[in-house]
N, C-alpha and C positions, 0 to 999 in steps of 0.2 A: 298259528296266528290266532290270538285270541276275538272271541267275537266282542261287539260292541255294547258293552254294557249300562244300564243305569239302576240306582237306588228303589228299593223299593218306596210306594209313596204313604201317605198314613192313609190306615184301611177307614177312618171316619174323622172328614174334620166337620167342625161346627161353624156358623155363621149367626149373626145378629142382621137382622133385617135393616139396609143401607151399608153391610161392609162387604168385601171383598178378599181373596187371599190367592197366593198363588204359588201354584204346585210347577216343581220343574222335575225335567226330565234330562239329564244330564250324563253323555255317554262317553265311555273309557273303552281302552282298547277297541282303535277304532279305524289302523291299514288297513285300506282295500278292502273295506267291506261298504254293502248297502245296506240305508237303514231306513224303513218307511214306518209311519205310525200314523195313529187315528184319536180318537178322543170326541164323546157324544155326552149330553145329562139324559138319562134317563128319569124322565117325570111318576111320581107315586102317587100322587092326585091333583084335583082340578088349582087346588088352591095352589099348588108349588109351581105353578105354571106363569103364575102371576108375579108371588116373591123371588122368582131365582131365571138370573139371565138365560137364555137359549145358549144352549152350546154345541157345536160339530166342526169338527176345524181335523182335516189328513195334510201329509206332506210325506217327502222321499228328502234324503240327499246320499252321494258320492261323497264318502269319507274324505276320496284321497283328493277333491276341488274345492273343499270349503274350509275354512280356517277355526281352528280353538273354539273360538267365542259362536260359532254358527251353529257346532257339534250339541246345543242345549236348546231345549227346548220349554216356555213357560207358558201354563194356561192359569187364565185367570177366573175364579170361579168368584161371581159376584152376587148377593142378594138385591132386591129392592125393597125399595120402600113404600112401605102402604100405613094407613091411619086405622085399620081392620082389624077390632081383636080379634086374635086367632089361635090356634093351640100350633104346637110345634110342627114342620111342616118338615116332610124326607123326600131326598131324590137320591139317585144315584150318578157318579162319572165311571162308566166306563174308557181304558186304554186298552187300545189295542195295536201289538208291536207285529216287523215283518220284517221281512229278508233276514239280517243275519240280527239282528237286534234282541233284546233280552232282558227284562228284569235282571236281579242280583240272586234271587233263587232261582234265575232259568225259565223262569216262565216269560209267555208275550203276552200275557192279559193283565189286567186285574183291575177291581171293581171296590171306588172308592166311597162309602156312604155316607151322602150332606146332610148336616140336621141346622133347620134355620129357625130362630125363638124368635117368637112375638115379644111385645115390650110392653112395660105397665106406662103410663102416661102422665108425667107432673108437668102443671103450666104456670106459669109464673105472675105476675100482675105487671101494670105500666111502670112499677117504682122498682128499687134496685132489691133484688132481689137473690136468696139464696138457696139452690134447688138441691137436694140431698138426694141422693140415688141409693134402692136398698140393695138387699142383696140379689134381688129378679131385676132382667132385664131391663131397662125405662127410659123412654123417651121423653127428654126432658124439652121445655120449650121455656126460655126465657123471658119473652114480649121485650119494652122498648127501653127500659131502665139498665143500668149496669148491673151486672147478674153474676151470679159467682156460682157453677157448677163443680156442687163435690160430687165425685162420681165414683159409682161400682163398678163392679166389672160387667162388660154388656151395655151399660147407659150408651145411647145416644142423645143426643143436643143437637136441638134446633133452635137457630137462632137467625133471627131478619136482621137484611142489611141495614146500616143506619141504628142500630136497634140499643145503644150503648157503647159503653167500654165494658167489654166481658170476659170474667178468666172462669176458666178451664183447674180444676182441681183434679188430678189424674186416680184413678184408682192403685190401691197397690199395687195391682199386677196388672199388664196390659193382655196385648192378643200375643201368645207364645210362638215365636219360630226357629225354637232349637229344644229338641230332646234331648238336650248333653245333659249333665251335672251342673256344666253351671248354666243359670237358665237368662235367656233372652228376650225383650220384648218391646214391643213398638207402641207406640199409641200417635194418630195421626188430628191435627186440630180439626175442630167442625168447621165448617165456613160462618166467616160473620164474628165469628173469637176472637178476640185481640190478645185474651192472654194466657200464658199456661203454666201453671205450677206444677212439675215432678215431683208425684210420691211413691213410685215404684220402686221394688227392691230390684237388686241386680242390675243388671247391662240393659238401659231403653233408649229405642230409635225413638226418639222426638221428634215429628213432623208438625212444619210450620202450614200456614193455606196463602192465600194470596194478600192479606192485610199484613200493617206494620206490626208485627206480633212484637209481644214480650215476654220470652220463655226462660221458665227458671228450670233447667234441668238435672237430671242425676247424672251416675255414670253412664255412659255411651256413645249415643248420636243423635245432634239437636240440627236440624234444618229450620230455618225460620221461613221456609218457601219466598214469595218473589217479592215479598214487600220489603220495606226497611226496618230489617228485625232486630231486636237487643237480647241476646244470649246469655244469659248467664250459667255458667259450670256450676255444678253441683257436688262434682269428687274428680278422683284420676282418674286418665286414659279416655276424655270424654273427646268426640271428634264433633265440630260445627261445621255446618256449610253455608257460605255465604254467597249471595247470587245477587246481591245489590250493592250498591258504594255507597248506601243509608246503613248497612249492619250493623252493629255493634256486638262484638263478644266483649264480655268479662268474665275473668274465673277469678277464686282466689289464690293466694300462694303457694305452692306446695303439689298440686298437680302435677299433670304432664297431659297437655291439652295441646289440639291438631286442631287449626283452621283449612278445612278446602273451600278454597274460591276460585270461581269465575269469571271475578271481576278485580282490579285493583283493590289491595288491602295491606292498610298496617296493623302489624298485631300490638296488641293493647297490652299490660304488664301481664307477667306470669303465663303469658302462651309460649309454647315451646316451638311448634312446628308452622309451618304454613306451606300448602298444596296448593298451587295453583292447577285447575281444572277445565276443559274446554281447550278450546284453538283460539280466542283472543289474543292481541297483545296487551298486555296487561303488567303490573307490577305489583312486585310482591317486596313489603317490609317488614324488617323484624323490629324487637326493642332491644332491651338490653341485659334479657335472657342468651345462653347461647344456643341458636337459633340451627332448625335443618329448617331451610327453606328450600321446595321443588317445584320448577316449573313445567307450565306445562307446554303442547306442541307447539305455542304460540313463537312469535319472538316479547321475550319476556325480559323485565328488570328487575333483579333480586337483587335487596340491599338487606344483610343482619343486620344493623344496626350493632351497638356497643358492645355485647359478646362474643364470644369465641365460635363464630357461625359457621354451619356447612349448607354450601349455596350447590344446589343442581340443577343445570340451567334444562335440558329437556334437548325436546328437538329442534327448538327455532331457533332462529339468532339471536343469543340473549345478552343481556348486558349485564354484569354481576359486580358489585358494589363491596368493597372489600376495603378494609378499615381499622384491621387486626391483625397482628403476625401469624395469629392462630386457624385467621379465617381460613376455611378449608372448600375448595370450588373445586367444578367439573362440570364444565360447559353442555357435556351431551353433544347429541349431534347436531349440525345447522353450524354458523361462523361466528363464536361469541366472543364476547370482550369483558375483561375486567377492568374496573376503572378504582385504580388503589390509592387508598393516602397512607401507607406504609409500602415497607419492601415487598418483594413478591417475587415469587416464582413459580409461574404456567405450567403445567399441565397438560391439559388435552384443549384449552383454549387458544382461538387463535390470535386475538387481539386483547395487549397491555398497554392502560392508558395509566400514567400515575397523575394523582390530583393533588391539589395543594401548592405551598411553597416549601416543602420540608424536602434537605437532601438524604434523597431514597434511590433502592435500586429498584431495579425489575430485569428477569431472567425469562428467556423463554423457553421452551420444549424441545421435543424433539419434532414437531411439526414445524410448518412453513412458520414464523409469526409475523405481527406486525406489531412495535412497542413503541409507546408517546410517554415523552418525557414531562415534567414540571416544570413551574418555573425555578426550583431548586438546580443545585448541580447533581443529576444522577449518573448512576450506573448501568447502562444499557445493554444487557447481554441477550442473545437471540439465541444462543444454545445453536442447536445440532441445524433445525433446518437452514432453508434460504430467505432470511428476514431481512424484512425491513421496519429500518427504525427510526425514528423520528425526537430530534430534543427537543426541547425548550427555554427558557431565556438565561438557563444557567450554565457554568463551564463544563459539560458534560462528559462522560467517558463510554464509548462505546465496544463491545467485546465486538469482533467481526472471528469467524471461524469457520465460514462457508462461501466457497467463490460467487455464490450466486447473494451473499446478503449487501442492502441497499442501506444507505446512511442518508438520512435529509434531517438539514441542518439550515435553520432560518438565519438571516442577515444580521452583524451582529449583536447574536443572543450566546455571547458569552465564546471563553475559550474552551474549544473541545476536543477531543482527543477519543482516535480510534485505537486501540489494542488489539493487532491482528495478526493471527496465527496461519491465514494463507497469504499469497500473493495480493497486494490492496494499494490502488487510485485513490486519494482522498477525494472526497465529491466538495463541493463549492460549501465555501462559508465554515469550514472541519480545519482547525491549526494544525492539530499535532498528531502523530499516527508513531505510534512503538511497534514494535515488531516482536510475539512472544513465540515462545517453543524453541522448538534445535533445528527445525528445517531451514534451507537456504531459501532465505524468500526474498521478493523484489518490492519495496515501498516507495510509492510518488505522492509527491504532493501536489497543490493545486496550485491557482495564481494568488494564493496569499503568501504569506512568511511564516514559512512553516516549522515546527521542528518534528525532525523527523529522527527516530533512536534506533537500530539494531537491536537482533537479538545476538545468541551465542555463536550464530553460523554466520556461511559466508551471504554477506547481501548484497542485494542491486539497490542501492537509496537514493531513490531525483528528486529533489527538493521542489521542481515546478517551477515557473517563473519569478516565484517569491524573493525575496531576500532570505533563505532559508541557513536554519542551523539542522546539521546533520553529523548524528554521534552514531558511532560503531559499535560492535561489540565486540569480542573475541576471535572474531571468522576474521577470515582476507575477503573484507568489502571492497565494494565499487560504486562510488559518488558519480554522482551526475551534478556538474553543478553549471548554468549559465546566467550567473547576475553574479556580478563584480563582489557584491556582499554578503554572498555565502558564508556561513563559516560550516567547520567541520570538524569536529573535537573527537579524538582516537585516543585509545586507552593503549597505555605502553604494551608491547608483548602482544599487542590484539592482532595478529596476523599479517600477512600481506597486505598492504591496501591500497586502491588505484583511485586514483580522479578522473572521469573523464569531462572536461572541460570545453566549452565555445566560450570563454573568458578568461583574461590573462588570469594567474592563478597565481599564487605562493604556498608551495603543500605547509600545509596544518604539520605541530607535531605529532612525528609515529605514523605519519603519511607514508609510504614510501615512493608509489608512481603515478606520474601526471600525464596523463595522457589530453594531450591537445583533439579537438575534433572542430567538424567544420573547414571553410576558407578563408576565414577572416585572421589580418595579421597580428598575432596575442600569441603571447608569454608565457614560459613555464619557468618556476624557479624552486628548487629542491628543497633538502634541509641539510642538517648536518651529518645525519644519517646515510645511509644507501639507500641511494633513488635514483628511476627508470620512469627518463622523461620523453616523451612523443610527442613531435611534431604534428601539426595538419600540413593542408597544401598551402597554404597560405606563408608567408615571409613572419618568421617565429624567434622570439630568444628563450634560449634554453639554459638556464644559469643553473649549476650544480649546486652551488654554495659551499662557503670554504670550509675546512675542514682539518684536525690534526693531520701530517704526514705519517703519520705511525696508526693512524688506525684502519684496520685490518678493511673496512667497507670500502667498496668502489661505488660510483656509479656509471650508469650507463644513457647516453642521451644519444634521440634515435630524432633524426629531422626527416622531415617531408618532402614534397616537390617544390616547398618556396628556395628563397632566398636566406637560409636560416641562420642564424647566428651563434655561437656555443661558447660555453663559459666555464671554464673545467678546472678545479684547484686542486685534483687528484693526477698524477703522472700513472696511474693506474686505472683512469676512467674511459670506459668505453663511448667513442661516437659514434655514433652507423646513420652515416648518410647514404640515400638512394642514387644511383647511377643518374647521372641526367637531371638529379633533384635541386636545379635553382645552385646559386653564385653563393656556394658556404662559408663563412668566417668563424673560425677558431679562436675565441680569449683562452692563452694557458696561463691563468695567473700561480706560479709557484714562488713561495717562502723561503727555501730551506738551500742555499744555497744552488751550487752549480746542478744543473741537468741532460739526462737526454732524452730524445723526445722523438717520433716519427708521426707526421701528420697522415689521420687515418685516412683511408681510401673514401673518393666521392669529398674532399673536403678541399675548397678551392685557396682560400686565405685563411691565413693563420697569426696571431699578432701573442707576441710573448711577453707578458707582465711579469719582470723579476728579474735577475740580475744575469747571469751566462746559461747558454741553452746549447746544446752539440744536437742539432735540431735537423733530421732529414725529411725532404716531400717526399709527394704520391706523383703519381703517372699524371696528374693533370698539368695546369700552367698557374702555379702556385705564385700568391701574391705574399711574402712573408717579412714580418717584421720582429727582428731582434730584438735583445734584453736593455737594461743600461749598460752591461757591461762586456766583458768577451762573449763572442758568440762565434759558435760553429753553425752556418747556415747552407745546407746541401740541398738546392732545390727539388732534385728528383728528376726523373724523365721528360720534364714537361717543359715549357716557355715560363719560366718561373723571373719574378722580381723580389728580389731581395735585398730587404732595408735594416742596417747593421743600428746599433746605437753605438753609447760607447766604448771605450777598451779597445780590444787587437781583436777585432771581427774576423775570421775565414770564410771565405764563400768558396762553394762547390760549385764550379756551373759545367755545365755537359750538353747543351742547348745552346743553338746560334743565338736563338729568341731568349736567352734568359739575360737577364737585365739586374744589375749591380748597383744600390744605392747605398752608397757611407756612412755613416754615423759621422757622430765625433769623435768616435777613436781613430787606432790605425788600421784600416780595412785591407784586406789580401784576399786577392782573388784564384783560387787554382782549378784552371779550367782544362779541359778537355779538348775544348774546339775557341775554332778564332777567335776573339774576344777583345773589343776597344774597352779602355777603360774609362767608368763613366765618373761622373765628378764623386769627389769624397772618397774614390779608390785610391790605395797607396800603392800598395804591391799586383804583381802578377804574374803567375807559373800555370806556364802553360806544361802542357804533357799530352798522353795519350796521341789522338790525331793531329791536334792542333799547332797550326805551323804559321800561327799570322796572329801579332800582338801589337796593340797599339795603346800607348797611355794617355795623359791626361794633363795639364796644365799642373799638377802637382810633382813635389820633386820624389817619379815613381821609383820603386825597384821592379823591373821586369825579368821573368829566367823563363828563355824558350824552348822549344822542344828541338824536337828533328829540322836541319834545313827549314828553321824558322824567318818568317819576315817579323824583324819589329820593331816599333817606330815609337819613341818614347814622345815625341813629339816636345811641350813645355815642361818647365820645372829642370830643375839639376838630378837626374834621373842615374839608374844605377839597370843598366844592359846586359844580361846573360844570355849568348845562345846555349846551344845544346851541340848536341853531337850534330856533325853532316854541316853543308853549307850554306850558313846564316845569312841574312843581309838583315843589317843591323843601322837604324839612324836615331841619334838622340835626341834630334833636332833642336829647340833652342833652352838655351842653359847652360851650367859647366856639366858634362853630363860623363859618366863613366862607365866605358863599354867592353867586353871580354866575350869574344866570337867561341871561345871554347874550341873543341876539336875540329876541326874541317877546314874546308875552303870557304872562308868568313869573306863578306861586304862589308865596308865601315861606309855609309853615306851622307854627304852632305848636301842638302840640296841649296843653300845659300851659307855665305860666309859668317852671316850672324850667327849661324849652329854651332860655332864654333869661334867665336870673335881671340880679336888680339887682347890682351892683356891675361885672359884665364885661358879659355879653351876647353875641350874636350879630351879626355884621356883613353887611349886604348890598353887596356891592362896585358893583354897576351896574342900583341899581333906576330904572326907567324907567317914568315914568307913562302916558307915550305912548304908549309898544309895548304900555298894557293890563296893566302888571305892577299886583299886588295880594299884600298883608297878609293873610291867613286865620289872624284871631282866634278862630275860631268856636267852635274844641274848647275854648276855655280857657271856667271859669265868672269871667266879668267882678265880680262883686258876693260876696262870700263870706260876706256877713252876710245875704245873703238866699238863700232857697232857690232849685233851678231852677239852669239853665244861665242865666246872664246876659248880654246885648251891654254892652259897651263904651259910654260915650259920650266922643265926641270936645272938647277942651275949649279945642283948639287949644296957646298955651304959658303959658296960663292958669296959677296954679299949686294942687296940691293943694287942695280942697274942705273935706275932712275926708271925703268920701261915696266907698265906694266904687265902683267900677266907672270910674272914671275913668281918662281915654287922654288926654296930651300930649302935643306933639311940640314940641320947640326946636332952634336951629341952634345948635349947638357949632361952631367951628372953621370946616372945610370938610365935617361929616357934620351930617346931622338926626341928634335923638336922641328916640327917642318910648319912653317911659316910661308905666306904669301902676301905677294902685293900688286891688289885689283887696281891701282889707280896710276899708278908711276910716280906717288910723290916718296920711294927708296924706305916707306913705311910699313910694317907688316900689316893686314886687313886680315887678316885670317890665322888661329895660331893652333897645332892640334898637337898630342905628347903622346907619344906612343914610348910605353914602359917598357924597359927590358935593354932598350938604346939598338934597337934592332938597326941593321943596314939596309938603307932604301937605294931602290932605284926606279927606275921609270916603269919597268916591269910592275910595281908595285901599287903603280895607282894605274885610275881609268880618269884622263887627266880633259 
């Protein structure tokens, strides 16, 4: 580890009685080592006792607790002043070093020797005067005129306050403090001097005094000290320091000239730099050079002004003034702000403000930012971190790219639009929000009318309370939409896409599924396309919309727990209703001719728009209504009502409870189980169980099953049993009955069922098989009280008595005739075909 070094110092400097100079001690290589030192004047006689300050000054430090700038050491070796001529007067400074410490050639000592001149003495008079200094020493004294000291090297000047306006003529060379090649020098003002002309060659520190000086200087460095000084350059690389907001620099063209200040300054033409100095807050301006302006630890305001400026704000919180596409900033540490009337893009600064009414961008960093718009329309991008950003009165655009960046956005001040590439809520008073990149992301809007756009992927997009437009992109999105005035514009081929909806809805083209949400009762209606529409719990219409019969798309519509309604112009479209889910209705409207059709499960009523349907129910108790024209209507398992239009209707029933309404065609009923016929029905075949048929006031055809009862009741009716033994009544009408195999009933229960003049015909009464006549309900005798029998009289003819039953052979029928009253007239007349032979056996009389 090297020990802690410093320079050797010079073995003899010289002084001028009233100046000063000062030696450092400046140590390197300097880990973990101690370093103590000393330093004393040793006096060479009485008189140097007087001209030269006392001096003894020791100290220590710990390398490794003290910082850079503590590691040096200066001592100041001062002359006085006295009015005593004297010959040249000598002392000596001894250093002396310890611990680990060390000259440059290794030694800890060394012994530096002062030579201090006396001075010759020129005095001036009350008027303005000009005091020429030779080549010795001289103490110059101006008196109370304005004075103009040209000076040698060595001259001092004394001048009383109040005493004039007085300049300072510099000698060529000042007091030297660099032994390099190229040589260096200082010359500092007398007090009481107002002015100073530079005639030095080479590099001169120019020092001002406390008056408003006015220094013309060379190449170097001009301090005008604390007054209100005017500076002027004298060549290039010259630095001034300004310490008053009274300074004035000028240079001419062609330099490269540095102001440090510590106070508020604009630089004046042809300055290049400006240093802000201290911990003030202060500002610093440039003109319309391009300008390095640096600030200092203060919070600071750096403004280049018209060139192409680089602004370094320091450590405070600066505020940097940018103005130029070229300007070039760097905040430093502390929280700074640009305030831009061009584009821009941040850096290591935290806050972008743009000024003006011009539309510009601004871009931030990869730290947090914060960015302010104009009243222009800008471009607002916050880059990488978690920003917030703020427009202005114009239609602005905002990047968003970080879940955590914040959008404000005043009342309005214009339409504006966020561009964002995560997941994004528009915040209040923000119209429009895009959505960029491939990721699948979710866009909301606020309670304005927003439009809101997809990117390439699949999106979530809620428009917000607004009246919102909402476009897709290429992904299979998903709209949110709850105001009647949505709209939603989809690009063909752009994926799957769903609505979900709390508002009736009508999918947009290139839509494909609507999905209802909420409990309120509202509408879905498809397109021409394949579309998959959902219900809520609420009482819903679900319209497919119609559609060629030849193209290959289905849809599928899915109801809730209301009462829902369905609208379906596809014989290939799917309904899926919920078990239990509310009282459902089915519109099948089809075009294309005849169909067949099965009503889906869960679906209670079904109504068929279009001309013949071969149409069977579900398990429930189906409410269904046929075509205009023939229809096959099979209820299903259920207590089903079914309503024919017109044509040759068939009805299916297989339920006590199912219920038969007519059209205007001719309706046939083939049932299962017992079955009255209800109005509008014509026909009815019974089969399967069903052994009990009764018709209708129309002229029916009935065909029964097994050991059927059936009672055609009104109308001129046409009677079929079945196999096994029927009881069979037409009741009233001319009506035409055929018992078929077995042991058959024919019944009448009053003589009107059968009156004189037409009557009732039995097509294949069969004595054999046990068929019989059931007179029984009728009263035979009418002149007598009581229910009366019949007597048989064979083809005897009328009596006069009545209650009397004939029968004769007409033709190829028996005809049996009776007379209820006794006036020898038939009241009753029935023809039984085939001219079978009756006897009393034959009826139940």
């Amino acid at each position: 580890m090297p020990s802690p070094t410093t320079p050797l110092l010079p073995s003899t400097i010289g002084l001028v009685e009233g100046q000063s100079r000062d030696l450092l001690l400046s140590f390197q290589g300097l880990q973990n080592h101690m370093v103590t030192w000393s330093y004393s004047i040793a006096f060479d006689g009485s008189a140097a006792n007087t001209d030269l300050q006392p001096l003894s000054e020791s100290g220590w430090f710990d390398v490794a607790s003290v910082t850079p700038q503590d590691r040096s050491i200066t001592i100041n070796i001062a002359a006085l002043r006295d009015y005593i001529r004297e010959p040249t007067e000598t002392a000596s400074l001894i250093v002396q070093l310890g611990g680990d410490a060390q000259f440059s050639d290794g030694s800890q000592r060394q012994v530096v020797s002062i030579e201090i001149a006396d001075f010759n003495l020129t005095m001036g008079g009350p008027g303005n005067d000009t005091l020429i200094g030779t080549n010795d020493p001289e103490m110059l004294i101006g008196g109370a005129g304005n004075d103009t000291y040209d000076l040698s090297y060595g001259d001092v000047v004394i001048e009383e306050a109040d005493g004039g306006i007085d300049t300072v003529l510099t000698p060529n060379r000042g007091f030297e403090w660099s032994s390099s090649p190229v040589r260096f020098y200082f010359y500092r003002m007398p007090e009481n001097v107002e002015n100073v002309i530079d005639r030095m060659s080479g590099s001169v520190e120019l020092i001002g005094n406390d008056l408003d000086n006015h220094m013309v200087g060379g190449r170097g460095y001009v301090d005008g000290g604390r007054g209100a000084d005017t500076m002027i350059g004298g060549g290039n690389f010259t630095r001034f320091i300004v310490d008053n907001p009274g300074d004035v620099v000028i240079v001419e063209p062609g330099g490269y000239e540095t102001v440090e200040s510590s106070v508020s300054f604009t630089l004046g033409p042809n300055i290049k730099d400006l240093e802000l100095t201290g911990t003030a807050d202060i500002t610093g301006t440039g003109n319309a050079e391009n300008n390095l302006i640096t600030g200092n630890s203060g919070n600071n305001t750096l403004d280049g002004g018209l060139g192409f400026d680089t602004l370094l704000g320091g450590a405070g919180d600066d505020v940097l003034i940018v103005d130029h596409i070229w300007d070039e900033v760097s905040g430093g540490a502390g929280y700074d702000t640009v305030r831009s009337s061009v584009s821009y893009s941040l850096t290591d600064v935290e806050v972008g403000i743009l000024t003006g009414r011009a539309n510009i961008d601004i871009t931030g960093g990869a730290i947090a930012n914060r960015l302010v718009g104009n009243a222009g329309a800008n471009r607002i991008d916050g880059s990488m971190g978690a920003d917030t950003m703020e427009g202005g009165g114009g239609h602005d655009t905002y990047v968003v790219d970080d879940a955590g960046d914040v959008v404000i956005e005043l009342g309005g001040a214009g339409r504006d639009t966020v561009e964002a590439s995560v997941n994004y809520t528009l915040g209040a008073n923000v119209e429009d929000l895009t959505l960029t990149g491939t990721a699948s992301l979710t866009a909301t809007g606020n309670a304005s009318g927003n439009w809101i756009r997809g990117n390439t992927a699949a999106n979530l997009i809620d428009g917000g309370r607004g009246a919102d437009t909402m476009e897709g992109g290429a992904g299979a999105d998903v709209y949110i939409v709850d105001n009647a005035r949505d709209v939603i514009t989809e690009l063909a081929g752009g994926g799957v896409d769903t609505v979900r909806t709390s508002v009736s809805y009508r999918a947009a083209a290139n839509v494909e599924n609507v999905v209802l949400t909420g409990t309120a009762n509202i509408n879905a209606t498809g397109t021409i396309y394949a579309n998959l529409l959902v219900g809520n719990a609420g009482n819903n219409v679900l319209d497919s919309m119609r559609r060629w019969e030849g193209e290959p798309n289905e849809d599928t519509l899915i109801g809730g727990a209301g009462n829902d309604t369905y609208y379906s112009y596809h014989r290939l479209n799917s309904i899926v209703e919920e078990a239990n889910g509310g009282v459902d209705t089915l519109h099948f409207i089809y075009s294309y001719g005849s169909v067949s059709y099965t009503i889906p499960q869960n679906v209670e009523h079904f109504v068929y728009h279009g001309t013949s349907i071969n149409l069977t129910g579900n398990a429930l108790n189906n409410r269904i209504t046929g075509g205009t024209q023939s229809d096959t209507l099979d209820g299903g398992l259920g207590a089903d009502t079914m309503t024919g239009g017109g044509g040759i209707n068939d009805y299916y029933v297989d339920n006590l409870g199912d219920r038969v309404i007519g059209g205007d065609g001719h309706d046939v009923v083939h049932s299962s189980v017992n079955f009255t016929m209800t109005a509008g029905v014509d026909w009815l075949y019974l089969g399967g169980t069903a052994n009990r048929g009764q018709g209708n006031d129309l002229d029916n055809y009935i065909s029964g099953g097994s050991n059927a009862v059936l009672d055609a009741r009104g109308g001129n009716d046409t009677v079929y049993g079945g196999v096994g033994a029927d009881t069979i009544s037409g009741g009233l009408g001319d009506d035409s009955l055929s018992g078929g195999d077995g042991a058959d009933r024919f019944v009448f229960r009053s003589a009107s069922e059968s009156a004189a003049g037409s009557g009732d015909v039995i097509l294949d009464f069969d004595a054999s098989e046990g068929d019989r006549i059931d007179l029984r309900s009728i009263d035979a005798d009418a002149t007598r009280a009581g229910n009366q029998a019949f007597r048989l009289i064979g083809d005897a003819g009328f009596s006069g008595r009545g209650g009397e039953l004939r029968t004769e052979t007409q033709g190829g029928s028996t005809i049996v005739t009776a007379d209820l009253d006794g006036d020898a007239i038939a009241d009753f007349r029935l023809e039984l075909r085939g001219a079978p032979a009756l006897s009393a056996a034959d009826f139940f009389l």
